[in-house]
PDBQT receptor file of N, H, CA, C and O in Angstrom, charges set to zero:
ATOM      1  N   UNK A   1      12.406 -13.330  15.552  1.00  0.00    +0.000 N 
ATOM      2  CA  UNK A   1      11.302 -14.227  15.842  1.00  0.00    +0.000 C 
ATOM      3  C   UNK A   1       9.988 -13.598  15.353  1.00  0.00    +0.000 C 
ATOM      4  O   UNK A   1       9.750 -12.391  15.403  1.00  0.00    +0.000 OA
ATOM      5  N   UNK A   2       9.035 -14.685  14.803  1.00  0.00    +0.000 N 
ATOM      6  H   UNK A   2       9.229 -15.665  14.763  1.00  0.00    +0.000 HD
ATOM      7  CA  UNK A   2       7.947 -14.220  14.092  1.00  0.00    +0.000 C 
ATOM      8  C   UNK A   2       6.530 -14.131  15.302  1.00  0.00    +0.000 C 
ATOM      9  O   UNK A   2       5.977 -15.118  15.786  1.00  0.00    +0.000 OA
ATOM     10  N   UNK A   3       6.179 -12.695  15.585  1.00  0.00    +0.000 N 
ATOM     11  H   UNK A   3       6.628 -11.893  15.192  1.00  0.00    +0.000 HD
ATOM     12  CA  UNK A   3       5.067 -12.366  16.704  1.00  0.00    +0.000 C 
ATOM     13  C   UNK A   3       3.888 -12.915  15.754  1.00  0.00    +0.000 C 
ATOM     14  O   UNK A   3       3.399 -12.227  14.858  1.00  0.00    +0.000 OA
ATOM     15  N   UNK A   4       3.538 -14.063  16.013  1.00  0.00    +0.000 N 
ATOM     16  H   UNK A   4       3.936 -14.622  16.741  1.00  0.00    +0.000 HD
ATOM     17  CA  UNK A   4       1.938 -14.553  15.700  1.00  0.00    +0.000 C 
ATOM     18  C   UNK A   4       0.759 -13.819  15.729  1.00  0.00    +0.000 C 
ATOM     19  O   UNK A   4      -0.044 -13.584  14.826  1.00  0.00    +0.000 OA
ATOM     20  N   UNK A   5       0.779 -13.353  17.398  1.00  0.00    +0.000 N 
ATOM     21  H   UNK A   5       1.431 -13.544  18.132  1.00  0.00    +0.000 HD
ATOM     22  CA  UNK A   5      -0.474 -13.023  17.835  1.00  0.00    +0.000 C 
ATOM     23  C   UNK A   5      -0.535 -11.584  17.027  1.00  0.00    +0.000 C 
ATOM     24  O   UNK A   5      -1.570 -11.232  16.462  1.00  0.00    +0.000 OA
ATOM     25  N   UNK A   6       0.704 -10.759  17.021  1.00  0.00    +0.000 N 
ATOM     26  H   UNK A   6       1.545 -11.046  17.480  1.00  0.00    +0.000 HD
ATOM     27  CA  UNK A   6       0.091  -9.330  15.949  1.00  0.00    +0.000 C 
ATOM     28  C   UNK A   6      -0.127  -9.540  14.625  1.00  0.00    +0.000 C 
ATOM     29  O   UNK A   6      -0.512  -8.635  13.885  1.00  0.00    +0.000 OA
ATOM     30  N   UNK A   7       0.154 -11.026  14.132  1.00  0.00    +0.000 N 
ATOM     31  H   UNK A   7       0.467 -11.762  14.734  1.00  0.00    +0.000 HD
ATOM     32  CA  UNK A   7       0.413 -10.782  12.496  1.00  0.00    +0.000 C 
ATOM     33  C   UNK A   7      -1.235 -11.133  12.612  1.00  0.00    +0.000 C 
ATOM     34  O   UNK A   7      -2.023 -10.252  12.268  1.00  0.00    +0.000 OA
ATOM     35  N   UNK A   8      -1.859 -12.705  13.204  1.00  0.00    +0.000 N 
ATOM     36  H   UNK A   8      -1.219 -13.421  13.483  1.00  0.00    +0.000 HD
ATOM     37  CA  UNK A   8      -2.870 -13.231  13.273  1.00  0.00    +0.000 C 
ATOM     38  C   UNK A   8      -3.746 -11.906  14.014  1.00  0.00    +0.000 C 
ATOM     39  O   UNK A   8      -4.701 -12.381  13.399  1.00  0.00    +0.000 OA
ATOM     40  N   UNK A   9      -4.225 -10.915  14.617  1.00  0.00    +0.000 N 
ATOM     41  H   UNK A   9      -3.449 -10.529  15.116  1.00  0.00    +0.000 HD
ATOM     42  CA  UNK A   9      -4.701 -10.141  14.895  1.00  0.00    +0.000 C 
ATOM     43  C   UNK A   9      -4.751  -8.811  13.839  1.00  0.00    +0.000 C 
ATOM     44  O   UNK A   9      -5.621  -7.956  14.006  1.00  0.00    +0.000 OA
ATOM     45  N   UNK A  10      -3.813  -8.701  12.799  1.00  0.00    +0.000 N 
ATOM     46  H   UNK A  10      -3.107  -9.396  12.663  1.00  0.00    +0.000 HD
ATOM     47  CA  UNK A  10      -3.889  -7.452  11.773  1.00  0.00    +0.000 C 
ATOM     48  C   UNK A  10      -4.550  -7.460  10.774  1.00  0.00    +0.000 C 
ATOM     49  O   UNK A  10      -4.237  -8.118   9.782  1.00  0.00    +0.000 OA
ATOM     50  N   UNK A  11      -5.684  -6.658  10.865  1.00  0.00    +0.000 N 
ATOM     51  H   UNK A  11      -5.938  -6.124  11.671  1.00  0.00    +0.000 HD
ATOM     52  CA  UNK A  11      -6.645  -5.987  10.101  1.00  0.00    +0.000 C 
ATOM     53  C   UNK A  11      -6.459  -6.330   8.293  1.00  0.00    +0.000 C 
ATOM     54  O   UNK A  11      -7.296  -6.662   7.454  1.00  0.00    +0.000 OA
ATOM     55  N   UNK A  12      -5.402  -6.148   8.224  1.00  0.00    +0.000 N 
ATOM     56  H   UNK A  12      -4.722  -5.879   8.906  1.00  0.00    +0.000 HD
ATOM     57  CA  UNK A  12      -4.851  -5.791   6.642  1.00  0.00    +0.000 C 
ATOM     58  C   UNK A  12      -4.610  -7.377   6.587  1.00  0.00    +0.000 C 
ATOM     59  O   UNK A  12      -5.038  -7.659   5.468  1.00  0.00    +0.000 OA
ATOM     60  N   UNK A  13      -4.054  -8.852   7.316  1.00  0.00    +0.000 N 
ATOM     61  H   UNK A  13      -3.706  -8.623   8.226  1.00  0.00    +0.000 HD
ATOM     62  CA  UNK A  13      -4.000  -9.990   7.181  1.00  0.00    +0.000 C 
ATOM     63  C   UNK A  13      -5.531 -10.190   7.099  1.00  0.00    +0.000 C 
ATOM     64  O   UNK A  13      -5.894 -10.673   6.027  1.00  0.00    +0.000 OA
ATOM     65  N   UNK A  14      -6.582  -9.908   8.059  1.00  0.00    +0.000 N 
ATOM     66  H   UNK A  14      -6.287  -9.516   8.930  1.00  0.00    +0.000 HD
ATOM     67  CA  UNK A  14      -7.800 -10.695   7.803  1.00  0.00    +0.000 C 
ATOM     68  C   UNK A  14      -8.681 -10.247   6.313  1.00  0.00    +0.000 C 
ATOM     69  O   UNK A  14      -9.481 -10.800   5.558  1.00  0.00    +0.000 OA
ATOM     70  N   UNK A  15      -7.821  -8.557   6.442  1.00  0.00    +0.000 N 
ATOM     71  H   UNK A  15      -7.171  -8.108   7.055  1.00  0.00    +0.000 HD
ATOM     72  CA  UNK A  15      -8.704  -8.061   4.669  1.00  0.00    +0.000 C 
ATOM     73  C   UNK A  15      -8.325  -8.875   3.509  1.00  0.00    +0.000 C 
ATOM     74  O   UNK A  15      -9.033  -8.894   2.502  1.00  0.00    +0.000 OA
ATOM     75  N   UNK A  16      -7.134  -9.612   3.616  1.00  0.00    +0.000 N 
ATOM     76  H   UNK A  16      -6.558  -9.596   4.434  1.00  0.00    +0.000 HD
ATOM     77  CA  UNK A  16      -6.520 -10.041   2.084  1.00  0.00    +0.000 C 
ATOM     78  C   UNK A  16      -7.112 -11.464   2.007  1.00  0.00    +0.000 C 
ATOM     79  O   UNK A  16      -7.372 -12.009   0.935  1.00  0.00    +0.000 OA
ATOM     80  N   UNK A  17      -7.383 -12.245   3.675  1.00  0.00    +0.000 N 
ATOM     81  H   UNK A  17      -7.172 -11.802   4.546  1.00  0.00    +0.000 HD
ATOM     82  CA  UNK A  17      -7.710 -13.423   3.948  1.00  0.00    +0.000 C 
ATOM     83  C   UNK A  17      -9.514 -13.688   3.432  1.00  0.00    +0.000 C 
ATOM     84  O   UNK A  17      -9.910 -14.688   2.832  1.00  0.00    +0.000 OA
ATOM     85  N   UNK A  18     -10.375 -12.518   3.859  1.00  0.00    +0.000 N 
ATOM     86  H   UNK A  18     -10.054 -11.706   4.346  1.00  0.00    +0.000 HD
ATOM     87  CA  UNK A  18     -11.481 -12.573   3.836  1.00  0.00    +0.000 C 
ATOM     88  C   UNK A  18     -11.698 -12.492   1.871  1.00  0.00    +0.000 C 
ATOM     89  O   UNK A  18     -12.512 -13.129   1.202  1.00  0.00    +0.000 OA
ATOM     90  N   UNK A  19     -10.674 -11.505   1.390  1.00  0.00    +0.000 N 
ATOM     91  H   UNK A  19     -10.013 -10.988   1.933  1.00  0.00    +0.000 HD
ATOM     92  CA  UNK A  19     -10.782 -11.863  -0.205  1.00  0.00    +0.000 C 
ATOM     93  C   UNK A  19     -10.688 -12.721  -0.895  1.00  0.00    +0.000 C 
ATOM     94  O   UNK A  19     -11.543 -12.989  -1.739  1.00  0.00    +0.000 OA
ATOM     95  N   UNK A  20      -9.347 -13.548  -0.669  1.00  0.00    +0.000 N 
ATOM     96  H   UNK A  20      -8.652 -13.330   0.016  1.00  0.00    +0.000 HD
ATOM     97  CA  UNK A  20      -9.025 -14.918  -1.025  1.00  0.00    +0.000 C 
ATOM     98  C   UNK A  20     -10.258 -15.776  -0.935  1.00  0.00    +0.000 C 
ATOM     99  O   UNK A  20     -10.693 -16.319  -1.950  1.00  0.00    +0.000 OA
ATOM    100  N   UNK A  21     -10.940 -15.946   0.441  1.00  0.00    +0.000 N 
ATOM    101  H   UNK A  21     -10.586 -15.505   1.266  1.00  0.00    +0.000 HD
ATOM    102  CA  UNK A  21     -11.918 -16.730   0.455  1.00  0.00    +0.000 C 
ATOM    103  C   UNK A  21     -13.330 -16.779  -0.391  1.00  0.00    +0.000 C 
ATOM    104  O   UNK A  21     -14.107 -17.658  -0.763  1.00  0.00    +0.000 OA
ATOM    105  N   UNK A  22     -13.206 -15.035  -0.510  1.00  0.00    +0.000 N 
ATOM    106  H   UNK A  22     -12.574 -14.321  -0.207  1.00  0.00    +0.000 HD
ATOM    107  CA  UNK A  22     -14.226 -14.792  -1.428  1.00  0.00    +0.000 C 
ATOM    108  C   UNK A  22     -14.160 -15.151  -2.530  1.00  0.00    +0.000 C 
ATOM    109  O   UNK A  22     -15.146 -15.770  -2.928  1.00  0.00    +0.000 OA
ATOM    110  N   UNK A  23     -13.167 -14.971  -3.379  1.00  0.00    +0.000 N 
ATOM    111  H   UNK A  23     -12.366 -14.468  -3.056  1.00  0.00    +0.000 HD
ATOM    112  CA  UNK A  23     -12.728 -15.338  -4.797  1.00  0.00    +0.000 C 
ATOM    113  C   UNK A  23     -12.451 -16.943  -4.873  1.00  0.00    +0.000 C 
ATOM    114  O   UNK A  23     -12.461 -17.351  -6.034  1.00  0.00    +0.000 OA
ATOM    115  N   UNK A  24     -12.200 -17.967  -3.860  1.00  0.00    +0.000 N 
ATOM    116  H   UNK A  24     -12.192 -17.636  -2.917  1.00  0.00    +0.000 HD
ATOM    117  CA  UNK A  24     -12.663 -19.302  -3.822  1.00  0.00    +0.000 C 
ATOM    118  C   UNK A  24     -13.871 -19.752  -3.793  1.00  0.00    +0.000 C 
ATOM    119  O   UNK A  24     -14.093 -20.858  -4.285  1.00  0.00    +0.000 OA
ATOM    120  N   UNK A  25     -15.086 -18.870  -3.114  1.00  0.00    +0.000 N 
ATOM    121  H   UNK A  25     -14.905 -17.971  -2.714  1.00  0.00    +0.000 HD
ATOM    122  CA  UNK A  25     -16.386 -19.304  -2.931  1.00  0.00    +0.000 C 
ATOM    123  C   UNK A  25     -16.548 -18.817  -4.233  1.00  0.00    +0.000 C 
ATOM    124  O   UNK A  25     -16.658 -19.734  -5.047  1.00  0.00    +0.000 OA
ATOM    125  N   UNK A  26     -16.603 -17.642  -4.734  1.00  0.00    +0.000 N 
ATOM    126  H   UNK A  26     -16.514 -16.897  -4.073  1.00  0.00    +0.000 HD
ATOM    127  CA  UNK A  26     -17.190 -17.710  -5.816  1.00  0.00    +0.000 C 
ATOM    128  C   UNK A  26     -16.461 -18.226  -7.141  1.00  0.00    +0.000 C 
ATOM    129  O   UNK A  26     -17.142 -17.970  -8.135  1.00  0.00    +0.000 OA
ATOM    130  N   UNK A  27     -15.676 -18.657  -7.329  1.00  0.00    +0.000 N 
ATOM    131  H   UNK A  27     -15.123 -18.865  -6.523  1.00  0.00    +0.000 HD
ATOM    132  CA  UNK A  27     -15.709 -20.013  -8.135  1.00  0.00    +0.000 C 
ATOM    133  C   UNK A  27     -15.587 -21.024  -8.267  1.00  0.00    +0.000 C 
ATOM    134  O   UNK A  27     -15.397 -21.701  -9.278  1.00  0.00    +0.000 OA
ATOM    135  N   UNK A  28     -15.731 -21.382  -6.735  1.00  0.00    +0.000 N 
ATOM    136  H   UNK A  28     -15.885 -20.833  -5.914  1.00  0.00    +0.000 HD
ATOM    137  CA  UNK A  28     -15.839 -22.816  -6.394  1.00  0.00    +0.000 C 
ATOM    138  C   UNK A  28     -17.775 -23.445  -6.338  1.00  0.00    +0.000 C 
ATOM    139  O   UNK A  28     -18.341 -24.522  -6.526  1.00  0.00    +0.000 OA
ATOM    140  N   UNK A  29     -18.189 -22.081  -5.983  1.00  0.00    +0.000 N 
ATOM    141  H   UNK A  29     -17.730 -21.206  -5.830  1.00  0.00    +0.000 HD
ATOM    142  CA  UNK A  29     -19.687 -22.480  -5.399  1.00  0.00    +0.000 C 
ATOM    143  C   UNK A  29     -20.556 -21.769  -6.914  1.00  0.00    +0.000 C 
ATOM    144  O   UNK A  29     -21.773 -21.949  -6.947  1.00  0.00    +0.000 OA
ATOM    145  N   UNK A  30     -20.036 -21.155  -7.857  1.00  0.00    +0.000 N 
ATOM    146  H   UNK A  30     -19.047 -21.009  -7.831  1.00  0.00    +0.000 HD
ATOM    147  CA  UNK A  30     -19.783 -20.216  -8.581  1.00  0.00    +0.000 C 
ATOM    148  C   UNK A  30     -21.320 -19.020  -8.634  1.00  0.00    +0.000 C 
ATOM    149  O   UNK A  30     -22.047 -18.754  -9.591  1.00  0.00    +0.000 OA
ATOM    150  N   UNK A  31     -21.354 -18.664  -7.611  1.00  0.00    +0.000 N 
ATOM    151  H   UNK A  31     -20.764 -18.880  -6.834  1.00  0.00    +0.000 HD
ATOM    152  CA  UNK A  31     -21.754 -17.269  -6.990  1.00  0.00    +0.000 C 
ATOM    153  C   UNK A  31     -22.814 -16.614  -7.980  1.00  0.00    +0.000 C 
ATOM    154  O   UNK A  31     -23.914 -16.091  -7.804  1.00  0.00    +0.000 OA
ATOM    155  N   UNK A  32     -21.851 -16.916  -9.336  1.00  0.00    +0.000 N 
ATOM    156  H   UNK A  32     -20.957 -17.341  -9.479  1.00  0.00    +0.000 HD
ATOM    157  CA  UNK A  32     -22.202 -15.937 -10.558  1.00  0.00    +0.000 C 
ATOM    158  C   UNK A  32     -22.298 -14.219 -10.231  1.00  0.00    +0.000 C 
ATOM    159  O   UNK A  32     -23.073 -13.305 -10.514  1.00  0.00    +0.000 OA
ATOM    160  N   UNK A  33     -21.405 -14.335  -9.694  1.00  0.00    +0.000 N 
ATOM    161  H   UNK A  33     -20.775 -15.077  -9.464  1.00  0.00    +0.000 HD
ATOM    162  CA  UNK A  33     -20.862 -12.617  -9.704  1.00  0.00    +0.000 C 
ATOM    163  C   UNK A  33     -20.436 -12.640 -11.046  1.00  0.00    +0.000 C 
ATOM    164  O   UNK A  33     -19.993 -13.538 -11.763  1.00  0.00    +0.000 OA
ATOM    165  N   UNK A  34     -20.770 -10.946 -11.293  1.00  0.00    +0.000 N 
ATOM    166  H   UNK A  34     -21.130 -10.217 -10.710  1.00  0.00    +0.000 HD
ATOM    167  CA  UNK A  34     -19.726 -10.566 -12.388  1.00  0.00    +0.000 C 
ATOM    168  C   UNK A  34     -18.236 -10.325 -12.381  1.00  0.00    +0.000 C 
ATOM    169  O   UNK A  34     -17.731  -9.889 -11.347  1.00  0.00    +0.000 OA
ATOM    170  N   UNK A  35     -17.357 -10.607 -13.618  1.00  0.00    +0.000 N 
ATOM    171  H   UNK A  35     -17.767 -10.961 -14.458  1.00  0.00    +0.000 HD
ATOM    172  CA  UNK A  35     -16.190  -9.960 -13.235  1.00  0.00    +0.000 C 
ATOM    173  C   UNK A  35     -16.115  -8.763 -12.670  1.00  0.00    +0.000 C 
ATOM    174  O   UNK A  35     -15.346  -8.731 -11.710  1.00  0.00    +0.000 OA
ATOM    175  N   UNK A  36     -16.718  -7.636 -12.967  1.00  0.00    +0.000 N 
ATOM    176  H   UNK A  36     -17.343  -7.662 -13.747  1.00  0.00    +0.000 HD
ATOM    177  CA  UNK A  36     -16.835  -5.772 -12.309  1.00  0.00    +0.000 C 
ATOM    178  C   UNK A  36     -17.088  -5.740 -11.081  1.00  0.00    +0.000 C 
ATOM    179  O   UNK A  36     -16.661  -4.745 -10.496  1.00  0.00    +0.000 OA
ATOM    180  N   UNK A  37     -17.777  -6.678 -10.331  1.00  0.00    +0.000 N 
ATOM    181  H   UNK A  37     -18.124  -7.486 -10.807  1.00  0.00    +0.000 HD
ATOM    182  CA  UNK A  37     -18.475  -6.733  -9.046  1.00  0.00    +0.000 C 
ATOM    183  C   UNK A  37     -16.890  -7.184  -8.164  1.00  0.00    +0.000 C 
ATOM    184  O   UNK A  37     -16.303  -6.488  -7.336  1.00  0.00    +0.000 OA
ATOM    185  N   UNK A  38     -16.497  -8.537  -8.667  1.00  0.00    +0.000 N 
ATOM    186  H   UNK A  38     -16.973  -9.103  -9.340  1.00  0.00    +0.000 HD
ATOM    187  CA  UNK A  38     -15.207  -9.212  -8.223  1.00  0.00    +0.000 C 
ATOM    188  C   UNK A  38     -13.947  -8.147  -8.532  1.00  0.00    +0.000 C 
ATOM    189  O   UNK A  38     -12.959  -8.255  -7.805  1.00  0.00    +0.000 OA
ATOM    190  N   UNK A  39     -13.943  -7.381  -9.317  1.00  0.00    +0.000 N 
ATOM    191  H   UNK A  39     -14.746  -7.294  -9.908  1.00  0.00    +0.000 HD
ATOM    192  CA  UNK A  39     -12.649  -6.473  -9.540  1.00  0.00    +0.000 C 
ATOM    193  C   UNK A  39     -13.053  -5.157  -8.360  1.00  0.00    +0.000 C 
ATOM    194  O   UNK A  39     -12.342  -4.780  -7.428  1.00  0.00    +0.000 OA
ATOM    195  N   UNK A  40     -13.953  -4.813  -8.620  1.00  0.00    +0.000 N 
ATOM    196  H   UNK A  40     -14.531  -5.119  -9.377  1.00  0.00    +0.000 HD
ATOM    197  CA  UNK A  40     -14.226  -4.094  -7.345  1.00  0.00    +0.000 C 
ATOM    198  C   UNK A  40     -14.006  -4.238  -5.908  1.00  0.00    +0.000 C 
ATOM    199  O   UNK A  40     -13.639  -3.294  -5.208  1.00  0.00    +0.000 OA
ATOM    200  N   UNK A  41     -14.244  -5.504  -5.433  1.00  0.00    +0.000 N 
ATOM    201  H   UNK A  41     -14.542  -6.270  -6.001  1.00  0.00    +0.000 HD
ATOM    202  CA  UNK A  41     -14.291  -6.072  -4.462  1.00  0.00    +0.000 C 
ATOM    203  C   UNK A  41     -12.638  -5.930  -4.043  1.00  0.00    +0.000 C 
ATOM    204  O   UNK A  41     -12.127  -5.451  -3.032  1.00  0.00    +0.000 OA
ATOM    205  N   UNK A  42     -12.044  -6.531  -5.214  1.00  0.00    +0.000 N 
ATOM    206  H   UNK A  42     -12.460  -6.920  -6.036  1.00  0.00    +0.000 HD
ATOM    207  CA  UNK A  42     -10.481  -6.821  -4.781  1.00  0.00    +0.000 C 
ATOM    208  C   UNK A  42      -9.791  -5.553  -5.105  1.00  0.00    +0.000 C 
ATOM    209  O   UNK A  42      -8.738  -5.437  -4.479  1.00  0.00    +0.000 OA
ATOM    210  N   UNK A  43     -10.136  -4.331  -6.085  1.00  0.00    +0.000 N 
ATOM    211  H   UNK A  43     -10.992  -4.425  -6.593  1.00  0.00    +0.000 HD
ATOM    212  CA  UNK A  43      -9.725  -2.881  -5.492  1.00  0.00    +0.000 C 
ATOM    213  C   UNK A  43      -9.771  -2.295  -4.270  1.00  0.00    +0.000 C 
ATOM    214  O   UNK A  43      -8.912  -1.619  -3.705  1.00  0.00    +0.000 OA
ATOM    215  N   UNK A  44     -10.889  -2.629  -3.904  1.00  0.00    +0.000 N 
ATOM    216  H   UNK A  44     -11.587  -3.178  -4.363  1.00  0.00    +0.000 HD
ATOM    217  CA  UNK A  44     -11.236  -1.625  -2.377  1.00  0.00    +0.000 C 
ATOM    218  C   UNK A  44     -10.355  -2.699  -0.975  1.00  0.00    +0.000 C 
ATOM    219  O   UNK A  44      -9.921  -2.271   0.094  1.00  0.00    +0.000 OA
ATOM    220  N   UNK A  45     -10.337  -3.702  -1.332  1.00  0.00    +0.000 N 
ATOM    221  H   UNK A  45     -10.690  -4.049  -2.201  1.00  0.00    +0.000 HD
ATOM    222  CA  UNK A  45      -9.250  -4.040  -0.478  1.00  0.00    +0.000 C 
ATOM    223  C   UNK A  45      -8.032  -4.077  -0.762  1.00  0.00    +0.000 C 
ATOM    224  O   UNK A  45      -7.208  -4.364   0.106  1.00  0.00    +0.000 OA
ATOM    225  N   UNK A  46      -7.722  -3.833  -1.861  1.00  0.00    +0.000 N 
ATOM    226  H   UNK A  46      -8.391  -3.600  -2.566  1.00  0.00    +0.000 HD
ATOM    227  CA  UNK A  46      -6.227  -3.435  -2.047  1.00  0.00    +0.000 C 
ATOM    228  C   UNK A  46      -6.080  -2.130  -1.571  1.00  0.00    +0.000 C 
ATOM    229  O   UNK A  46      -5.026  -1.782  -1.040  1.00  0.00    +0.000 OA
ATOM    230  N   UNK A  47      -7.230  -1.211  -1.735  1.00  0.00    +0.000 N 
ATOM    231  H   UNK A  47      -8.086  -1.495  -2.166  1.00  0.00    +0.000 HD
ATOM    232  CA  UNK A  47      -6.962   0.156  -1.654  1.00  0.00    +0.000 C 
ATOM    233  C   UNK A  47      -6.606   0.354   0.111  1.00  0.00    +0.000 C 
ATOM    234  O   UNK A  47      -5.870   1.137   0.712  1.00  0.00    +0.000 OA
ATOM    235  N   UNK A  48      -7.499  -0.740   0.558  1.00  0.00    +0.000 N 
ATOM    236  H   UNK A  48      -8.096  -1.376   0.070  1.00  0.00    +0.000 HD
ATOM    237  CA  UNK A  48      -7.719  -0.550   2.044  1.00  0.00    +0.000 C 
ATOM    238  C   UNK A  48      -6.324  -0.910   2.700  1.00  0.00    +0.000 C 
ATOM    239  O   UNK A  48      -5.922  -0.411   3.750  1.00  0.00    +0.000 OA
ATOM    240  N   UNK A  49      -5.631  -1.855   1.930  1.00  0.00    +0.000 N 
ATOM    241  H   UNK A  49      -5.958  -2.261   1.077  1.00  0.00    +0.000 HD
ATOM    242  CA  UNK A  49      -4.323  -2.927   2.271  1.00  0.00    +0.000 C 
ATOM    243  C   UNK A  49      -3.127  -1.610   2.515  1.00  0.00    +0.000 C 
ATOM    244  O   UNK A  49      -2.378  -1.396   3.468  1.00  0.00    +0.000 OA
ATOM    245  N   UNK A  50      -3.366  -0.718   0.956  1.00  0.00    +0.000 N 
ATOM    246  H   UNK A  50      -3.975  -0.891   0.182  1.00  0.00    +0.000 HD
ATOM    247  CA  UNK A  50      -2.240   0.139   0.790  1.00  0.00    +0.000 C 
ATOM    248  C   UNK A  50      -2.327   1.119   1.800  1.00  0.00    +0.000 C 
ATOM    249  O   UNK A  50      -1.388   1.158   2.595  1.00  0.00    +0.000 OA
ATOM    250  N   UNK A  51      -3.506   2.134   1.977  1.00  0.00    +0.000 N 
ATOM    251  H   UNK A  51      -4.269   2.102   1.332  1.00  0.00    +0.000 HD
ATOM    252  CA  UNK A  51      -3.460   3.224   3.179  1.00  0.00    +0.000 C 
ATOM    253  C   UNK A  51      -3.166   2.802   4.325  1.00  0.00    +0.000 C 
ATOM    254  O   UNK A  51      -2.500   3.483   5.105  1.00  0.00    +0.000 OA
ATOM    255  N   UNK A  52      -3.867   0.945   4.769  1.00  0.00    +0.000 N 
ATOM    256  H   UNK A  52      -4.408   0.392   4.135  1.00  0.00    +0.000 HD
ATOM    257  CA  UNK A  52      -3.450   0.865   6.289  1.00  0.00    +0.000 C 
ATOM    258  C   UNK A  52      -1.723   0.875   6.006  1.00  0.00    +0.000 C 
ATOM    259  O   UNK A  52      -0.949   1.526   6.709  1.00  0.00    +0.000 OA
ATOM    260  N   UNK A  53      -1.392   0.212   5.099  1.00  0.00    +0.000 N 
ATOM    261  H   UNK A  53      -2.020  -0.316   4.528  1.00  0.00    +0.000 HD
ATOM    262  CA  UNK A  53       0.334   0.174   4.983  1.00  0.00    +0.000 C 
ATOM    263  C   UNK A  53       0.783   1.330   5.347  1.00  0.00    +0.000 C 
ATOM    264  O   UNK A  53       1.560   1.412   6.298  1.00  0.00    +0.000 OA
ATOM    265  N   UNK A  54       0.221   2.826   4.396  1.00  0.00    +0.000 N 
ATOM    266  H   UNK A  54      -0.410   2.760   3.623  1.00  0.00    +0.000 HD
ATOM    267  CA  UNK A  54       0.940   3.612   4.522  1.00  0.00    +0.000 C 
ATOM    268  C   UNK A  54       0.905   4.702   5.714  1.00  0.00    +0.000 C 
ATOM    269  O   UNK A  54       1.708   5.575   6.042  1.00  0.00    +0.000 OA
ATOM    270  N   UNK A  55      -0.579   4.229   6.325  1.00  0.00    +0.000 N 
ATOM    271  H   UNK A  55      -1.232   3.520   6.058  1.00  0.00    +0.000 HD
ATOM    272  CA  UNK A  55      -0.590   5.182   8.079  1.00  0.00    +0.000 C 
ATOM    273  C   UNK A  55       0.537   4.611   8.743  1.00  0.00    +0.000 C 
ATOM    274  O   UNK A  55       1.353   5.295   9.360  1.00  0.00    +0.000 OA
ATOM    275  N   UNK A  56       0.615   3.041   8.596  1.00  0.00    +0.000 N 
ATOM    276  H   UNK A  56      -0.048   2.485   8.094  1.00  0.00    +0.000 HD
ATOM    277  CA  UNK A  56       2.194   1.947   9.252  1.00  0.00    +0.000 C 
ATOM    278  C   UNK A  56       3.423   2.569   9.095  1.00  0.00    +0.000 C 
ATOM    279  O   UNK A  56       4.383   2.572   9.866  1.00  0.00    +0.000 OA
ATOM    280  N   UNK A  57       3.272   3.156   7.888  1.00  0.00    +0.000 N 
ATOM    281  H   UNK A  57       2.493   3.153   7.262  1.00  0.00    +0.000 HD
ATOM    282  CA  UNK A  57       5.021   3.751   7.434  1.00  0.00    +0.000 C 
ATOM    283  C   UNK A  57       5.139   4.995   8.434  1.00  0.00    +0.000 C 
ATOM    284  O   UNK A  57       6.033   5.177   9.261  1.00  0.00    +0.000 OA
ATOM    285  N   UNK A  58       4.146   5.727   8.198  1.00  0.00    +0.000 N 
ATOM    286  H   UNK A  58       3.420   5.580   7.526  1.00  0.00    +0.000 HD
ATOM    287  CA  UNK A  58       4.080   7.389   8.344  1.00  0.00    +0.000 C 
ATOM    288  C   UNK A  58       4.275   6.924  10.117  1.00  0.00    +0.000 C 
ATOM    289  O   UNK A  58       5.343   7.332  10.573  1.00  0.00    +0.000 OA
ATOM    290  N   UNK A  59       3.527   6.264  10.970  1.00  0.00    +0.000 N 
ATOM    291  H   UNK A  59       2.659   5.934  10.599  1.00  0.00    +0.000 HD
ATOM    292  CA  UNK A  59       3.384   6.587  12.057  1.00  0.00    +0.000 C 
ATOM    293  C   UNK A  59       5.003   5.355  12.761  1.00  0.00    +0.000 C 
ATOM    294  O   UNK A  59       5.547   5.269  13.862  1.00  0.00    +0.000 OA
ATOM    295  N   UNK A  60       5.131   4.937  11.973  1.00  0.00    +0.000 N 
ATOM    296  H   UNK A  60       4.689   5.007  11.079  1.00  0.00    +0.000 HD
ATOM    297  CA  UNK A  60       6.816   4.591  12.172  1.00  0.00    +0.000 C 
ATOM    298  C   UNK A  60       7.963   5.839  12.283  1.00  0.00    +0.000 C 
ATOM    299  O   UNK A  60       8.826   6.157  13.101  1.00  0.00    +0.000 OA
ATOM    300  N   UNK A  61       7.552   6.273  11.203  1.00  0.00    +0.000 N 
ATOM    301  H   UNK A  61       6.850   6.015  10.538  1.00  0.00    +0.000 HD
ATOM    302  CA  UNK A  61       8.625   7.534  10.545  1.00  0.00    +0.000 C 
ATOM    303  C   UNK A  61       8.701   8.442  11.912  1.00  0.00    +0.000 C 
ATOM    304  O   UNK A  61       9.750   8.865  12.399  1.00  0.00    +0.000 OA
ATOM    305  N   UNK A  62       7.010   8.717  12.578  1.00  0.00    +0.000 N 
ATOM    306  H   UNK A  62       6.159   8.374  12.182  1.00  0.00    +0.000 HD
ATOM    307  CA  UNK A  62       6.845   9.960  13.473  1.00  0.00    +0.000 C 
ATOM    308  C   UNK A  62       7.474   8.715  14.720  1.00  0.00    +0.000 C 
ATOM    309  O   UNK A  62       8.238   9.577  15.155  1.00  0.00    +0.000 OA
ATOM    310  N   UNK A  63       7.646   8.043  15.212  1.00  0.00    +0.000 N 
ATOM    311  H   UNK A  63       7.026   7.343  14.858  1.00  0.00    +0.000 HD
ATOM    312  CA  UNK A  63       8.166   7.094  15.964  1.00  0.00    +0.000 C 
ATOM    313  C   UNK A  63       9.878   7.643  16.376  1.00  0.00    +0.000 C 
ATOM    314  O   UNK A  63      10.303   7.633  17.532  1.00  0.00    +0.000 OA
ATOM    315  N   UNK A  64      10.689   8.099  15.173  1.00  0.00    +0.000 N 
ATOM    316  H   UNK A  64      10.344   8.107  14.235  1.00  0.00    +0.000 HD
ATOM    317  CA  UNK A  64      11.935   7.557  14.922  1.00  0.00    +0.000 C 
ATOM    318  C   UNK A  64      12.140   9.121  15.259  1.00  0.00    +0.000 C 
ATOM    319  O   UNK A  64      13.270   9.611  15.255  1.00  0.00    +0.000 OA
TER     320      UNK A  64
């Protein structure tokens, strides 16, 4: 069974959510960001996506 309230409460769901939206406003509303500004943007939350992943793994691992 799928726990809502932790998926809808995780950090790393609202980081990928808050990007998406960004990358719709700005070319929907078109912002006129640069591409470098927008590739940036979506590095540092990928970067942010991958470490929270991998404290998830590591502090599983120390779990077991």
């Amino acid at each position: 069974m799928v726990d809502w309230k932790q998926k809808l409460t995780s950090r790393k769901f609202w980081m990928v959510v808050v990007g998406a939206v960004f990358l719709v406003l700005n070319q929907g509303l078109n912002l006129g960001l640069d591409e470098e500004t927008i590739t940036a943007f979506i590095y540092l939350i990928l970067g942010y996506v991958f470490a929270e992943g991998a404290a998830d793994i590591v502090s599983r691992f120390k779990q077991d």
